[in-house]
C-alpha positions as CSV (number, residue, x, y, z in Angstrom):
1,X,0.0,0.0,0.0
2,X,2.9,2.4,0.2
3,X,2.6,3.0,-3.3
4,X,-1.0,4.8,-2.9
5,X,1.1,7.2,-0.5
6,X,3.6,8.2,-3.2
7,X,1.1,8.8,-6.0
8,X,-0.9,10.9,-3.0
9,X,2.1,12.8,-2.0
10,X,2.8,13.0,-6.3
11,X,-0.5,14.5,-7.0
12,X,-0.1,17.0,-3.9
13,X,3.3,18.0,-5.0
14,X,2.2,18.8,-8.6
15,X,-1.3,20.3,-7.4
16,X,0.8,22.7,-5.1
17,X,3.3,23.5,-8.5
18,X,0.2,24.9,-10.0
19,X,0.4,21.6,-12.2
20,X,-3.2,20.3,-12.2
21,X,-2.6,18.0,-15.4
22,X,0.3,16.4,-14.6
23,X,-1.4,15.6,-11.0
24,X,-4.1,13.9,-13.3
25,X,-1.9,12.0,-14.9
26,X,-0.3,10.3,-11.9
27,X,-4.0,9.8,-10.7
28,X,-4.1,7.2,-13.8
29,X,-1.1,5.7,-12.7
30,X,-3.4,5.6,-9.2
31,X,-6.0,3.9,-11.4
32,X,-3.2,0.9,-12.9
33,X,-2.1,0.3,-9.3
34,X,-5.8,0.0,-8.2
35,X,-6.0,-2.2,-10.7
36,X,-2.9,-4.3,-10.3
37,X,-3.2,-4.9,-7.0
38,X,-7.0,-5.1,-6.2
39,X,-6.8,-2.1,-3.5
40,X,-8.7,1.0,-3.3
41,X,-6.2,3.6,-2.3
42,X,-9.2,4.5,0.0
43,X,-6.9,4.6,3.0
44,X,-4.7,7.2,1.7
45,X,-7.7,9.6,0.1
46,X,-6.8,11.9,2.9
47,X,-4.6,14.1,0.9
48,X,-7.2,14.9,-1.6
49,X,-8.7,16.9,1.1
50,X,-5.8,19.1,2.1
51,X,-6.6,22.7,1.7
52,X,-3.6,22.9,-1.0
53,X,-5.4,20.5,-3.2
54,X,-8.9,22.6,-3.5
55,X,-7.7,23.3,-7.9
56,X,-7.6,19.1,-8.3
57,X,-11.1,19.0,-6.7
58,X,-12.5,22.2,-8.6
59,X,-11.5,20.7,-11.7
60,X,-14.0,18.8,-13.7
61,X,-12.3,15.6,-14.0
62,X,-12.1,14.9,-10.0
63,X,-16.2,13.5,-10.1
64,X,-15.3,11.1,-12.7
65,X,-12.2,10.2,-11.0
66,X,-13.5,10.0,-7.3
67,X,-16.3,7.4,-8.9
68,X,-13.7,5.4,-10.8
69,X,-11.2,4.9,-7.8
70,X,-14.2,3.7,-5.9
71,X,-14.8,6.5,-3.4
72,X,-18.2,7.9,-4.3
73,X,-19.3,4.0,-3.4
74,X,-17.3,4.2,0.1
75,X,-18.8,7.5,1.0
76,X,-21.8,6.2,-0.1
77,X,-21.9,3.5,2.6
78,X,-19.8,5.7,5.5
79,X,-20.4,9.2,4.7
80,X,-18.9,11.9,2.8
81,X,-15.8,13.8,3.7
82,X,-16.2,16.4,6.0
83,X,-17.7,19.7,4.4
84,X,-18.9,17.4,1.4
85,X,-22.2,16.5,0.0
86,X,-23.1,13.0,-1.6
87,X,-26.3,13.5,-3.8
88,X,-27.3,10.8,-6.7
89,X,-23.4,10.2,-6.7
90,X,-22.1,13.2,-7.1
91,X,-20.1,14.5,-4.5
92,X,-19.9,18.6,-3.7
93,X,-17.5,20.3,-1.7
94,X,-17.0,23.6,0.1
């Protein structure tokens, strides 16, 4: 699982540079490992809500993303993250 903390920390790092797309594009490498090894990620979804990262949630492609790495189904069952709304699957944040 220490490889869901890298990309995290990756996509933090180029969110902060002002790099939004290149942040996107380690979240498919997210999506591989997810894949690979049968793991959410979910315990390492903290960072996405790190006041730094508000420009990767703003943009557009963060729903589609959230739903494909399995997190709209997980706060779904436990609850959206704090300051977040879950309505007919889409998730909005203040």
């Amino acid at each position: 699982m220490g490889s869901f903390a890298m990309l995290m920390l990756s996509m933090n790092w180029y969110t902060m540079l002002g790099d939004v797309d290149r942040a996107y594009l380690v979240s498919d490498r997210w999506l591989a490992e997810s894949r690979r090894s049968g793991l959410s990620g979910i315990p390492f979804i903290f960072g996405f809500w790190l006041p730094e990262m508000r420009p990767f949630r703003a943009d557009p492609r963060f729903q589609e993303l959230a739903r494909h790495m399995g997190f709209i189904a997980y706060w779904e069952q436990f609850g959206p993250p704090d300051d977040c709304q879950l309505r007919s699957g889409i998730l909005s944040c203040h």
